[in-house]
Residue frames relative to the residue before (quaternion, step in Angstrom):
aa qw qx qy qz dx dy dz
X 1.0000 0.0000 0.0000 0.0000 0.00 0.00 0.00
X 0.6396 0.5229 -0.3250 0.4603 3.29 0.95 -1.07
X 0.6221 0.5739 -0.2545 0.4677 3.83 1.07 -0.36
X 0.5508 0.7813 -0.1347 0.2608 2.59 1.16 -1.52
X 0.7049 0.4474 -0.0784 0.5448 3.88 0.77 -1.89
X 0.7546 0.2346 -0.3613 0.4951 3.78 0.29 -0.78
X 0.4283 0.3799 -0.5406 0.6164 4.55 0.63 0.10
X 0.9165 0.0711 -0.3428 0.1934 3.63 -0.73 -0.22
X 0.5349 0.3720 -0.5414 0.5314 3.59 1.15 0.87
X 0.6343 0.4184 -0.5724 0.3082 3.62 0.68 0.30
X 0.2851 0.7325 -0.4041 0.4678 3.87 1.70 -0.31
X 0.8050 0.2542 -0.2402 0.4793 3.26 0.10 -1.92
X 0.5946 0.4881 -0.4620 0.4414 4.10 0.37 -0.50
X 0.7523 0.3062 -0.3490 0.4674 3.91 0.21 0.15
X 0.5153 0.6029 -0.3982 0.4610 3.43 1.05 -0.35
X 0.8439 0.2656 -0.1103 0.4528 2.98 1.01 -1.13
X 0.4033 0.4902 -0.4874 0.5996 3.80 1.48 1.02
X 0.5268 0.4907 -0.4294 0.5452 4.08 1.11 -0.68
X 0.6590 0.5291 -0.3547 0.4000 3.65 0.23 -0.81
X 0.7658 0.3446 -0.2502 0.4818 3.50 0.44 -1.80
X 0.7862 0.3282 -0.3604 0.3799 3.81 0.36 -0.41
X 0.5288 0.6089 -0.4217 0.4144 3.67 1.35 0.54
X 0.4813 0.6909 -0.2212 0.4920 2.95 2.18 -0.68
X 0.5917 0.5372 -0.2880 0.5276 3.29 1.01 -1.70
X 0.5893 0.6201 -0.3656 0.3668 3.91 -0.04 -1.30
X 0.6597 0.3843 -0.3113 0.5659 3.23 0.44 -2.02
X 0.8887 0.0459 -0.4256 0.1644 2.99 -0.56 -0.60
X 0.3123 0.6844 -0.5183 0.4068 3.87 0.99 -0.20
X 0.5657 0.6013 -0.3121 0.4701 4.04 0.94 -0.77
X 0.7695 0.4398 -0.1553 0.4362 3.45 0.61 -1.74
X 0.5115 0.6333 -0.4171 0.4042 3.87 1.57 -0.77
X 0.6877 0.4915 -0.2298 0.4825 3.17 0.92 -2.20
X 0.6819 0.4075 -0.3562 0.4919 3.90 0.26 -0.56
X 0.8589 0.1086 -0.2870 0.4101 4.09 0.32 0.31
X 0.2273 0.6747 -0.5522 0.4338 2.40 1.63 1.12
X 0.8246 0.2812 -0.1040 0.4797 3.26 0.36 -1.90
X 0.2801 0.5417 -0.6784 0.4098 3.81 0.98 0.83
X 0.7072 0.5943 -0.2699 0.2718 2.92 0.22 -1.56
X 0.7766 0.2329 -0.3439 0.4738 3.56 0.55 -1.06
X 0.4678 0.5967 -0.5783 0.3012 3.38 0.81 0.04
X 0.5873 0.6095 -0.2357 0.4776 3.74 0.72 -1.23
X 0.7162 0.4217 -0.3508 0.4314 3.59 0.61 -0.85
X 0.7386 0.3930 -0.2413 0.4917 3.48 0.66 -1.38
X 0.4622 0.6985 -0.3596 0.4113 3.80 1.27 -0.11
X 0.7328 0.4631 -0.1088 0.4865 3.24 1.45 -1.81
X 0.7208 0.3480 -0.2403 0.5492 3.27 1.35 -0.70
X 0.4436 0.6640 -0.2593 0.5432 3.33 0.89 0.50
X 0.6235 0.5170 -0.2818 0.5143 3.56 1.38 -0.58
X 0.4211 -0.8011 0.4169 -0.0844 3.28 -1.75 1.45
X 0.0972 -0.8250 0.5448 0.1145 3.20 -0.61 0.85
X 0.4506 -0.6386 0.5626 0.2695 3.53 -1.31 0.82
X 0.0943 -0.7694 0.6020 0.1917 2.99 -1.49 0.29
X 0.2581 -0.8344 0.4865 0.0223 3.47 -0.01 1.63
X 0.8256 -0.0335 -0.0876 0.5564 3.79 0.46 -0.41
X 0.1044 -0.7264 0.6675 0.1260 3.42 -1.93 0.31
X 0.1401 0.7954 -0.5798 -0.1072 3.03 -1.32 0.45
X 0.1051 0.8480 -0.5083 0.1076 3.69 -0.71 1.09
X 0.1698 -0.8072 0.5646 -0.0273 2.45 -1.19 1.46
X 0.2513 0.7698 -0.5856 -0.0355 3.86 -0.76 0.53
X 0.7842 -0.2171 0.1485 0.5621 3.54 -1.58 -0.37
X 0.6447 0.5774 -0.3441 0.3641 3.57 0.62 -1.31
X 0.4723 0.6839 -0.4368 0.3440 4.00 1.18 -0.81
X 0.0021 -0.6033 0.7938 -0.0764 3.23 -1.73 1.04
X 0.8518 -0.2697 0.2324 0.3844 3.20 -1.90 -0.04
X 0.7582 0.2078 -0.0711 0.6140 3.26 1.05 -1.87
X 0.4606 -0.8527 0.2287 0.0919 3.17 -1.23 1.06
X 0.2817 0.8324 -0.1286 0.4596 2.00 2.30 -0.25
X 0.7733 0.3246 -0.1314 0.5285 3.46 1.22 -1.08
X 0.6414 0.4832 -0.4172 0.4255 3.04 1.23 0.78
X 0.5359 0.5722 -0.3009 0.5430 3.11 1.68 -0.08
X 0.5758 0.4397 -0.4703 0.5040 3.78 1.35 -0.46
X 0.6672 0.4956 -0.3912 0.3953 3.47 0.24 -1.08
X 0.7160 0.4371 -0.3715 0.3978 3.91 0.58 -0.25
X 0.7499 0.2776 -0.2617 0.5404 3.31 1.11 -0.59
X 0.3366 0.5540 -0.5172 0.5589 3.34 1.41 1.01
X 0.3064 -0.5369 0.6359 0.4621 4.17 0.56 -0.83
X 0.3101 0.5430 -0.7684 0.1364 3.99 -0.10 0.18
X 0.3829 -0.6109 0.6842 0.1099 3.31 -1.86 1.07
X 0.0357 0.6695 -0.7392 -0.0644 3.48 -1.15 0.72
X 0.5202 0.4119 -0.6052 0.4398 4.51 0.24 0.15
X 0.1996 0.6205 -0.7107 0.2647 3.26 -1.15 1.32
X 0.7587 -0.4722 0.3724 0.2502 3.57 -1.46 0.75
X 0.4636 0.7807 -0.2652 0.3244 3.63 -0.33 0.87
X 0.6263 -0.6492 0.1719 0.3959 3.67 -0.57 0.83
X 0.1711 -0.7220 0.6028 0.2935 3.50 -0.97 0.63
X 0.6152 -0.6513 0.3577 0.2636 2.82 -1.50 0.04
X 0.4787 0.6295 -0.4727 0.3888 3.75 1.15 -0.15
X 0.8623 0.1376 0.0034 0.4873 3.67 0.81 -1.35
X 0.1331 -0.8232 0.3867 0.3938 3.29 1.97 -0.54
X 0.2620 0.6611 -0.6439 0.2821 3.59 0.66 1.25
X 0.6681 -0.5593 0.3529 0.3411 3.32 -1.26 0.90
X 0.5237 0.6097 -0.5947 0.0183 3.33 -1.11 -0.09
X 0.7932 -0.2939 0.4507 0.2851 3.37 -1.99 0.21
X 0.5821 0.5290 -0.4997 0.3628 3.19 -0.61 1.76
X 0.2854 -0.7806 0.4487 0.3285 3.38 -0.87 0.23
X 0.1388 -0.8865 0.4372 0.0613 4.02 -1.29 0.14
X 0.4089 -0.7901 0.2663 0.3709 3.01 -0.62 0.54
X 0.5302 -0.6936 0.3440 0.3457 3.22 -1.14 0.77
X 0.3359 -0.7298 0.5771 -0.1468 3.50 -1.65 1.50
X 0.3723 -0.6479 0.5694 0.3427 2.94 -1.42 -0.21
X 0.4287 -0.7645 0.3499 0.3306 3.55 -0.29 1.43
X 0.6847 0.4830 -0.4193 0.3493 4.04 0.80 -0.07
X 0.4525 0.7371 -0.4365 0.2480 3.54 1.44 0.06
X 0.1675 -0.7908 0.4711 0.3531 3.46 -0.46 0.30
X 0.7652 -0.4471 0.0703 0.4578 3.57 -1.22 0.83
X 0.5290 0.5709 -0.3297 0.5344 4.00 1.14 -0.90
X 0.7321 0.4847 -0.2401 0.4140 3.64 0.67 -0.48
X 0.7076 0.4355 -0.2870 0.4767 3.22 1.37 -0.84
X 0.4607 0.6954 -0.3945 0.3854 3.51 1.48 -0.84
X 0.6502 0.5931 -0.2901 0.3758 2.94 0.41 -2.41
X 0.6239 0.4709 -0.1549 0.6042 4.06 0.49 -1.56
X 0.7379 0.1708 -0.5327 0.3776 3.80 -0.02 0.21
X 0.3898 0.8189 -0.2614 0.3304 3.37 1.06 -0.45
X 0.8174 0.3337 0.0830 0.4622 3.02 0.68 -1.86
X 0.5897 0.2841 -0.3529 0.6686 3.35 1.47 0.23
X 0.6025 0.3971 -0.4798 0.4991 3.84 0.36 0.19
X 0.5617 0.5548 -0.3397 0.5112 3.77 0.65 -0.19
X 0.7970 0.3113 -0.2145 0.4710 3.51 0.80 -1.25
X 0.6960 0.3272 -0.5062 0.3902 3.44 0.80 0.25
X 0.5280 0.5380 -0.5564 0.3496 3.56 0.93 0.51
X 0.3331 0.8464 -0.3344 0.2467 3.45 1.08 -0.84
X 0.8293 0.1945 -0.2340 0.4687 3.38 0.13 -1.36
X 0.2708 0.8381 -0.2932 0.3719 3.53 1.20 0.53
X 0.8396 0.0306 0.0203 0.5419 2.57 0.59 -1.86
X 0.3579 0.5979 -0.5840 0.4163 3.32 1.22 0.65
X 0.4909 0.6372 -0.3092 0.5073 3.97 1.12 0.19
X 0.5160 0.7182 -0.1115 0.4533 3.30 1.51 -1.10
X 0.3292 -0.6421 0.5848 0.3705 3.76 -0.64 0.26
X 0.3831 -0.6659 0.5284 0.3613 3.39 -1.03 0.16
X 0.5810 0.4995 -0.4191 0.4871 3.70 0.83 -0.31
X 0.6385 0.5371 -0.4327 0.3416 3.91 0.54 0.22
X 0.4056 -0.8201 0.3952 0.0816 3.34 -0.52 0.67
X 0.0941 -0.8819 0.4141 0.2049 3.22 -0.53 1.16
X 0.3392 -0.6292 0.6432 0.2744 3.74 -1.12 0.52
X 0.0414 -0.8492 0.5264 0.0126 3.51 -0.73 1.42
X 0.3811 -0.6990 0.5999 0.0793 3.93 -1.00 1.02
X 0.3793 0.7051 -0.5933 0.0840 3.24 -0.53 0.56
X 0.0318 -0.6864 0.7152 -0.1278 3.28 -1.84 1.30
X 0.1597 -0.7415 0.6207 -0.1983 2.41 -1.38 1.70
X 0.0020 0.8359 -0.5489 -0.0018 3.18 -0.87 0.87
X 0.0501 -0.8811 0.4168 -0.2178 3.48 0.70 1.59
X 0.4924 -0.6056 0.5521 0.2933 3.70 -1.12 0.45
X 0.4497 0.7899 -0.1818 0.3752 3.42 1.73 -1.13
X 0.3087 -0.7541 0.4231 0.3962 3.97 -0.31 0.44
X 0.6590 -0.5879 0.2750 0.3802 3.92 -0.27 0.19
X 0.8229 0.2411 -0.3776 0.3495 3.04 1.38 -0.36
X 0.2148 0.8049 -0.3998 0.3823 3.08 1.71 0.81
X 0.7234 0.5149 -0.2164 0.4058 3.19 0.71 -1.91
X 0.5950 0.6288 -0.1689 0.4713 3.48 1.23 -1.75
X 0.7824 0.3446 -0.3281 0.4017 3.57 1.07 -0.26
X 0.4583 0.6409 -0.3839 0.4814 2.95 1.60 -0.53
X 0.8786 0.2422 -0.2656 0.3145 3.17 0.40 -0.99
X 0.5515 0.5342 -0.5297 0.3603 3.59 0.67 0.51
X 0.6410 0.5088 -0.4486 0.3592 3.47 1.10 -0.25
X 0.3997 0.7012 -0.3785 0.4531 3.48 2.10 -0.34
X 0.6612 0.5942 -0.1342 0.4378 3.42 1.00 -1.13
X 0.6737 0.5183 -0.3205 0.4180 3.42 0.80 -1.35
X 0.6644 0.6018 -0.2254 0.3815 3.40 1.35 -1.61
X 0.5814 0.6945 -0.3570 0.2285 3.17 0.77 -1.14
X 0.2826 -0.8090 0.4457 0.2587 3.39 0.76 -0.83
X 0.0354 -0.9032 0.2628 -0.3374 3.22 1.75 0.91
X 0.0841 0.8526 -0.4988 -0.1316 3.76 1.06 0.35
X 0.6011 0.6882 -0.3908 0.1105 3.79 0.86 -0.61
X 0.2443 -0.7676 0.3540 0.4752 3.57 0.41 -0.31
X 0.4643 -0.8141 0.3448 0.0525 3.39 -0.91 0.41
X 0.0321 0.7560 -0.6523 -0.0438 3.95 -0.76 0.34
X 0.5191 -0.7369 0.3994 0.1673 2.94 -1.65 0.36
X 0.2483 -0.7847 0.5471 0.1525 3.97 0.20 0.77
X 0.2644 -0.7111 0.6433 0.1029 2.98 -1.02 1.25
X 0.5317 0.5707 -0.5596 0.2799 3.82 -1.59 0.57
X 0.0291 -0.8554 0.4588 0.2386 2.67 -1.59 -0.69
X 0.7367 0.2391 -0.3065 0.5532 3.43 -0.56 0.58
X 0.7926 -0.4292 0.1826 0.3926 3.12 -1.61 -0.31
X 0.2747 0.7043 -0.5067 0.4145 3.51 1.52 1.01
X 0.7094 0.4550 -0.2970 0.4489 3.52 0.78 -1.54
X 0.6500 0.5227 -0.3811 0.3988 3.43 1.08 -1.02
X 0.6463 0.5611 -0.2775 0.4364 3.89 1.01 -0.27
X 0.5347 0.6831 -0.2574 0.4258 2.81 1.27 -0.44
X 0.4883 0.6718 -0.2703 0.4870 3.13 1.33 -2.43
X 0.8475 0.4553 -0.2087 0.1760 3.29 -0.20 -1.61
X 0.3874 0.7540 -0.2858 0.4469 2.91 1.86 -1.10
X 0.9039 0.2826 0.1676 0.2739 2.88 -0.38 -2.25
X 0.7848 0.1331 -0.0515 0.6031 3.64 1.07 -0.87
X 0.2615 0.7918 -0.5275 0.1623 3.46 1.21 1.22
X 0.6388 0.3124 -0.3011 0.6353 4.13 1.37 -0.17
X 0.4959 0.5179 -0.6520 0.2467 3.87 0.36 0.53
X 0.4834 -0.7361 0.3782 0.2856 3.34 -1.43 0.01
X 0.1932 0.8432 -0.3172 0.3887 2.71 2.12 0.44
X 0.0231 0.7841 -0.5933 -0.1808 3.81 -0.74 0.53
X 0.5578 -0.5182 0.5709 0.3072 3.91 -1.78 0.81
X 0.1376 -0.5780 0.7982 0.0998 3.61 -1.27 1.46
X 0.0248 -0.6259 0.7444 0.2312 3.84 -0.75 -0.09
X 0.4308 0.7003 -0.4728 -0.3169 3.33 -1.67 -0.33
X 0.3045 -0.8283 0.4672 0.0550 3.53 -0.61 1.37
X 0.1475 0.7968 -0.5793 0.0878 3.31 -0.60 1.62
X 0.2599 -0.6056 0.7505 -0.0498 2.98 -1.39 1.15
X 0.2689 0.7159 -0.5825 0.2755 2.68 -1.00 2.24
X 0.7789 -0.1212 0.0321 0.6144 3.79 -0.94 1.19
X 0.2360 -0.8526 0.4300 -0.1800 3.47 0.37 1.59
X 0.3387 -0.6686 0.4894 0.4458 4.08 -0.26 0.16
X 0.7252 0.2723 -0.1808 0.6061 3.58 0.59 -0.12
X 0.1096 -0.7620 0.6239 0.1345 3.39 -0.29 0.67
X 0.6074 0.5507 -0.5125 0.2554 3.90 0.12 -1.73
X 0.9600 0.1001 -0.2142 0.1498 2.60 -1.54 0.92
X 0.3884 0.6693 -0.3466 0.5301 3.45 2.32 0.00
X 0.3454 -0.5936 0.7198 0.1008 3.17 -1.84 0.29
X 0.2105 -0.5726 0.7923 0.0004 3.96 -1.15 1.25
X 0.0608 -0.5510 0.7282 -0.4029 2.85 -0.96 2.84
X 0.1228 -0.6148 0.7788 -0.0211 3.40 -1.60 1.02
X 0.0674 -0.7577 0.6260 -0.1717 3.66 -0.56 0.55
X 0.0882 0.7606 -0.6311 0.1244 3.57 -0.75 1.40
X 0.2338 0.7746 -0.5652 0.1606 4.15 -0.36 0.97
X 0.2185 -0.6946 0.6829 0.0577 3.00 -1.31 2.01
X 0.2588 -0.6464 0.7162 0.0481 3.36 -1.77 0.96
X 0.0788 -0.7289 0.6780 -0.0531 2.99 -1.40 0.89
X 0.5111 -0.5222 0.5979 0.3296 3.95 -1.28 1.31
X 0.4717 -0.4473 0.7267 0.2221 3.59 -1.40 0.70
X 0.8254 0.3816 -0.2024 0.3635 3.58 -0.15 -1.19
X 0.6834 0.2455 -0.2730 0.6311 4.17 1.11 -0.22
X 0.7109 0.4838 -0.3365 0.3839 3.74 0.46 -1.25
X 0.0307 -0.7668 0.5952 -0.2383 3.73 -0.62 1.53
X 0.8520 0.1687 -0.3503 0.3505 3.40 0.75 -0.25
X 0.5507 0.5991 -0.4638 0.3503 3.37 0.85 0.33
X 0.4679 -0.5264 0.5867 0.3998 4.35 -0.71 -0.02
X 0.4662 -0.6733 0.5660 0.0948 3.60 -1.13 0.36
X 0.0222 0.7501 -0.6582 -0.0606 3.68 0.02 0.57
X 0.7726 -0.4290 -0.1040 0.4563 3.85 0.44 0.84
X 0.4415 -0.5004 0.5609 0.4900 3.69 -1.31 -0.57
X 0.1198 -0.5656 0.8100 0.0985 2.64 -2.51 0.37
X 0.2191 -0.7673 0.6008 0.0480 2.90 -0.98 1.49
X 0.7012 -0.3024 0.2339 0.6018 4.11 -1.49 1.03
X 0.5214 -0.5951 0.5902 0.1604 2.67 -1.94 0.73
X 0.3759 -0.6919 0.5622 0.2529 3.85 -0.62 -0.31
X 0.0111 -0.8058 0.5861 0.0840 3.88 -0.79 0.14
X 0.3702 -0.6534 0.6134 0.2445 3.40 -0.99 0.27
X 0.2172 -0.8795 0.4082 0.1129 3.21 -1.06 0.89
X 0.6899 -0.1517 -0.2281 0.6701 3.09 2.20 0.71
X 0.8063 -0.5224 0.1940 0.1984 3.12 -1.40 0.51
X 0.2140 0.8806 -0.2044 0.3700 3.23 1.72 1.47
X 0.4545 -0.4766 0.5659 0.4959 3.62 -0.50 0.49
X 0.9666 0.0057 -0.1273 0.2222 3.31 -0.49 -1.11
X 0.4500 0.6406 -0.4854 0.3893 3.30 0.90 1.24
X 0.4411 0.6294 -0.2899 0.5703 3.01 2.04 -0.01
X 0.7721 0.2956 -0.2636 0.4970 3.38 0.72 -1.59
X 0.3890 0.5974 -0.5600 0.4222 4.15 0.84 0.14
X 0.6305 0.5564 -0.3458 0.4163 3.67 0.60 -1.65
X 0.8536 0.4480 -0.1812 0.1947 2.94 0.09 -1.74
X 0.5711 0.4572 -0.2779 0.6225 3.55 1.83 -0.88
X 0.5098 0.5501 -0.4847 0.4501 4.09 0.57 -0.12
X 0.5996 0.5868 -0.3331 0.4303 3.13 0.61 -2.13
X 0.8764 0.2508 -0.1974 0.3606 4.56 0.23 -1.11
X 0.4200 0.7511 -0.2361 0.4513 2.76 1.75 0.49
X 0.5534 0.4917 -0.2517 0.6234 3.14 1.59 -1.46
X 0.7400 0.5283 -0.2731 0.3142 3.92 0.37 -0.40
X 0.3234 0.8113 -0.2172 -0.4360 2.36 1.71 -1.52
X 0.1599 0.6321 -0.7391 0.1691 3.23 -1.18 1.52
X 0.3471 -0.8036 0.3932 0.2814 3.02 -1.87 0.41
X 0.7645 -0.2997 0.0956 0.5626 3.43 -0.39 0.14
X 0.7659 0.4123 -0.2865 0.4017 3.36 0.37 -1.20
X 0.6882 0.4226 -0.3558 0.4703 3.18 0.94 0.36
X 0.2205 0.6525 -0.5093 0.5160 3.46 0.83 1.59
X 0.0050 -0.8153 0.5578 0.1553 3.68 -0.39 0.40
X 0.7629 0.2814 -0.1381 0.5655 3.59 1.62 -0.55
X 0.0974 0.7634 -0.5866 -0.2522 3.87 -1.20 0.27
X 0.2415 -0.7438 0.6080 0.1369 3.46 -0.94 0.82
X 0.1056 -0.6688 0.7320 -0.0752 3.69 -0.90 1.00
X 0.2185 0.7116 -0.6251 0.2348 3.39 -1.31 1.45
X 0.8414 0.1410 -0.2375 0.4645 3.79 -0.96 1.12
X 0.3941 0.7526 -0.4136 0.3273 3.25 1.80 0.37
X 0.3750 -0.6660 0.5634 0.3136 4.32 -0.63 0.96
X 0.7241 -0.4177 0.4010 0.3747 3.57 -1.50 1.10
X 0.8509 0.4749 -0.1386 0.1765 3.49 0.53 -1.52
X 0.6020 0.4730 -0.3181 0.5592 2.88 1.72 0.48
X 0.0999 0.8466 -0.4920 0.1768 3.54 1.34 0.40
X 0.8019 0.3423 -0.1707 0.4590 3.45 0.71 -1.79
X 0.6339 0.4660 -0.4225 0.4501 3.49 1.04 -0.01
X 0.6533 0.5173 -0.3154 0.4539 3.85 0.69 -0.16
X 0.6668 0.4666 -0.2997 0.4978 3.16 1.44 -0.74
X 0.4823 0.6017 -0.3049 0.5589 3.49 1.10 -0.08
X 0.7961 0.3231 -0.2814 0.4272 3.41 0.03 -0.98
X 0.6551 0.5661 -0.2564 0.4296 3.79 1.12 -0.99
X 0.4366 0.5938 -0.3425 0.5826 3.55 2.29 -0.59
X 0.7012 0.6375 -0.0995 0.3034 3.18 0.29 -1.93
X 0.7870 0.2184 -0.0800 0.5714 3.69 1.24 -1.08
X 0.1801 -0.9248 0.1147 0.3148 3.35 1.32 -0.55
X 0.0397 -0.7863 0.5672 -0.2416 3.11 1.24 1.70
X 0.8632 -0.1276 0.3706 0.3182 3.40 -2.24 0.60
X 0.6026 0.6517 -0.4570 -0.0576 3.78 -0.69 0.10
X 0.4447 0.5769 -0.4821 0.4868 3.55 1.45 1.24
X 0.5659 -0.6126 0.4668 0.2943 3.05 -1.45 0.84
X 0.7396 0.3464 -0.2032 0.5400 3.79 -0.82 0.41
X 0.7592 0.0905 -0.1378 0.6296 3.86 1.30 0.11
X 0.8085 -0.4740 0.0655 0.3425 3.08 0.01 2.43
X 0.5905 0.4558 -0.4221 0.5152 3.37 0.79 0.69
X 0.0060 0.8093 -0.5770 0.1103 3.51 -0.03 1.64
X 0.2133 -0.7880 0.5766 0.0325 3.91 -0.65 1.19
X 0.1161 -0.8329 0.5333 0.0913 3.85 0.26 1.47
X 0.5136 0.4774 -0.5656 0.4341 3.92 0.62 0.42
X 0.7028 0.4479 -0.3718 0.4089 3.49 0.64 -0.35
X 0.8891 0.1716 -0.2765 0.3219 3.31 0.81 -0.30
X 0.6263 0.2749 -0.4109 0.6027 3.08 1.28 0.70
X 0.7624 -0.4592 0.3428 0.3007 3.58 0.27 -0.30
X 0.5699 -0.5209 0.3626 0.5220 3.80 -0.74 0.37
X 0.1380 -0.8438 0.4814 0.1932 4.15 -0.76 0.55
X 0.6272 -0.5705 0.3190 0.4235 3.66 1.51 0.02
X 0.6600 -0.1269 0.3741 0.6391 2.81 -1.25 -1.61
X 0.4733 0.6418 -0.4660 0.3834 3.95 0.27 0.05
X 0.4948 0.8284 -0.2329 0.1213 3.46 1.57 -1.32
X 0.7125 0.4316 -0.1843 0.5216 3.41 1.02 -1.34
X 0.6775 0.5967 -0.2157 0.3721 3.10 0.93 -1.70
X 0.5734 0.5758 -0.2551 0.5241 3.74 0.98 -1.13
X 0.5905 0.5252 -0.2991 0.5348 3.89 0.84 -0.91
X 0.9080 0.1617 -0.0537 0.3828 3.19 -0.41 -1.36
X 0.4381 0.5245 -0.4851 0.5456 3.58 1.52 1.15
X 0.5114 0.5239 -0.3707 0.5715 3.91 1.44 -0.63
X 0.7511 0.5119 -0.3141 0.2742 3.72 0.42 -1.30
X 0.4982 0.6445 -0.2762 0.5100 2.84 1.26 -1.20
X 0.7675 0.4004 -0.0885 0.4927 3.47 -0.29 -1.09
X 0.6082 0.4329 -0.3443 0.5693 3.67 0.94 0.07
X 0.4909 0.6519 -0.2863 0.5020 3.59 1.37 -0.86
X 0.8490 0.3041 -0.1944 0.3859 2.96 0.38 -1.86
X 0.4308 0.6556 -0.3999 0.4740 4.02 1.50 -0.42
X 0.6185 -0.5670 0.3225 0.4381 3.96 1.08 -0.34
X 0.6459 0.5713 -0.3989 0.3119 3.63 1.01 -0.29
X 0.6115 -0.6718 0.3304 0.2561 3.66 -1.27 0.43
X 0.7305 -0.4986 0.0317 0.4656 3.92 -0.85 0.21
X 0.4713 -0.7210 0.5051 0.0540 2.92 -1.66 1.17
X 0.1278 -0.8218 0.5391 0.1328 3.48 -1.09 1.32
X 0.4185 -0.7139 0.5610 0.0238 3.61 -0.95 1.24
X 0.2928 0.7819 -0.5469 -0.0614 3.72 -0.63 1.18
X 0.1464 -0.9422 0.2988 -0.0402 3.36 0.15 1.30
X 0.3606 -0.7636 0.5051 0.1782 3.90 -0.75 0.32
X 0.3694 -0.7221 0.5172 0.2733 3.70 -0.31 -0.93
X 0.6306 -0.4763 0.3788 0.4817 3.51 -1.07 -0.98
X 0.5555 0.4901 -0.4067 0.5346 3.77 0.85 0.42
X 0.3181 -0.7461 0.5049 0.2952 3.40 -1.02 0.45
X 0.5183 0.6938 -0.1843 0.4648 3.31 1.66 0.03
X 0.4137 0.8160 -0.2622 0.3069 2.81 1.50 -0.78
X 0.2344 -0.6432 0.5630 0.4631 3.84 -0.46 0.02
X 0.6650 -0.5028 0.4879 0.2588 3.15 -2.01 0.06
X 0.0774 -0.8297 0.5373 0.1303 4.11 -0.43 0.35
X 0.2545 -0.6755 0.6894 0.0596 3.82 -0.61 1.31
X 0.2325 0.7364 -0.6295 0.0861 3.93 -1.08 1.21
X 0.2083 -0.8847 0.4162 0.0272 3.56 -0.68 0.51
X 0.3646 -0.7840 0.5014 0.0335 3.87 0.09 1.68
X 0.1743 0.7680 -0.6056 -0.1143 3.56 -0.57 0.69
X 0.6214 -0.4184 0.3964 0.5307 3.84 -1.26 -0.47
X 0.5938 -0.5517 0.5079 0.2915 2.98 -1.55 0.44
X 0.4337 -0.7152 0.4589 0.2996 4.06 -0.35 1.17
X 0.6660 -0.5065 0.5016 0.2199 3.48 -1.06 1.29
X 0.1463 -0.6532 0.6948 0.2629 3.79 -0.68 0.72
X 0.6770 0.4231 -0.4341 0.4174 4.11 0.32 -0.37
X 0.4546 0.5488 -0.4641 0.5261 4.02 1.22 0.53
């Protein structure tokens, strides 16, 4: 007996440490398991696609067939060259679209409008009419705002557009992140359209019209896909390697690797970050010589603004759809301050793969 009492409270004093650290476990078990719900969900959410159902672009380089503007770009043809603008027609360095030279500026607008509308058109005439469109638009006009803003709803009114409409607020390829965020299961689809035209400062800018429908993967069923875009990426300061974080995230969201980029497009990007982009595009190894898939649209058409992202990944697209494989997008905006955004366009996957 005298043995007895300290063997069975030492019995009951491990029984009851077996207990508390089987306890711990369980739950140390349940952390790690919503933990890795969680990152599943995260890289799930960032992971999430947008279609890209229509394009429409228009720059200096534009002709009848579009086609031959898309060779000449992925040819390097240069259209920023020395020449009248159109607010004062004082010379300067830039490129434009072509016009009729007696139009006055409300006249040319109205006319870019209305042909970026009409090549989305036979799109969405494809389109239920009960679907709704969430519409983006940026502009970056010499033009007061509510001038432009009228022009373009009567652009709109004409169009013949059966969807009904609302107005999305943002901009750039923030708002588009956003979209994705927030209105990835609506059945709503994203009209963007960013034009940059006869600017108050022209030197050194590029006059771009830029029309891109998005469709949800997960609601959008009746339109064909002419490719995906997958989350953008931002930098979160002007850093080698907040750039290269973006830029490996940006093929991550897709998930490809680098060497499987066949194009880089670089647009609205300030001179002064030259050595930091060239670094990162070393650094990850994406496209970054001229004449081998590394195509720089400020050089050959000019700076495009807010037009910046949108102008990119309307070329890519259309490079996609010309037969070539996935495109990487590093882009800027209308601030020079702006962070940088790394995004990446692949084909649509073969249904006979």
């Amino acid at each position: 007996m005298a043995l007895g009492a300290p063997l069975l409270g030492w019995c009951l004093l491990s029984f009851g440490r077996v207990l508390l650290y089987l306890g711990q476990q369980q739950v140390a078990d349940g952390w790690d398991q919503a933990r890795e719900e969680e990152l599943i969900y995260k890289v799930r959410r960032g992971r999430r696609v947008q279609q890209v159902l229509g394009v429409s672009l228009h720059t200096a380089l534009r002709e009848p067939d579009t086609t031959t503007q898309l060779s000449i770009l992925l040819g390097a043809g240069r259209a920023l060259k020395a020449q009248p603008s159109r607010p004062g027609q004082t010379v300067s360095r830039h490129s434009c679209i072509a016009g009729d030279a007696d139009e006055t500026p409300e006249q040319a607008l109205r006319r870019v409008f209305t042909q970026v509308l009409a090549d989305l058109v036979p799109r969405l005439k494809q389109a239920p009419d009960d679907r709704s469109l969430a519409v983006l638009l940026e502009v970056d006009n010499a033009l007061p705002q509510d001038v432009w803003q009228q022009i373009w709803q009567q652009a709109w009114d004409e169009s013949g557009i059966r969807q009904p409409s609302v107005t999305f607020e943002g901009s750039g390829l923030a708002a588009l992140d956003q979209w994705i965020d927030q209105r990835t299961g609506d059945q709503a689809s994203l009209l963007v359209v960013a034009v940059q035209f006869a600017p108050q400062q022209p030197e050194g800018t590029a006059e771009v019209a830029v029309g891109l429908l998005f469709g949800n993967r997960l609601t959008q069923t009746a339109l064909p896909s002419m490719a995906y875009l997958h989350r953008p990426e931002q930098d979160r300061e002007p850093t080698t390697e907040a750039l290269l974080y973006a830029a490996r995230q940006a093929l991550d969201w897709a998930p490809l690797d680098a060497q499987s980029i066949e194009h880089t497009w670089r647009v609205g990007i300030d001179a002064q970050r030259d050595e930091v982009l060239s670094q990162v595009l070393a650094e990850v190894s994406l496209p970054a010589k001229h004449n081998q898939g590394f195509f720089n649209l400020d050089t050959l058409l000019g700076h495009p603004g807010k037009a910046s992202p949108w102008l990119a990944i309307a070329a890519a697209t259309q490079t996609i759809q010309s037969g070539a494989g996935p495109q990487f997008i590093i882009s800027g905006g209308g601030c020079v301050d702006a962070g940088l955004w790394s995004t990446v366009l692949t084909p649509v996957p073969s249904l006979s793969k």
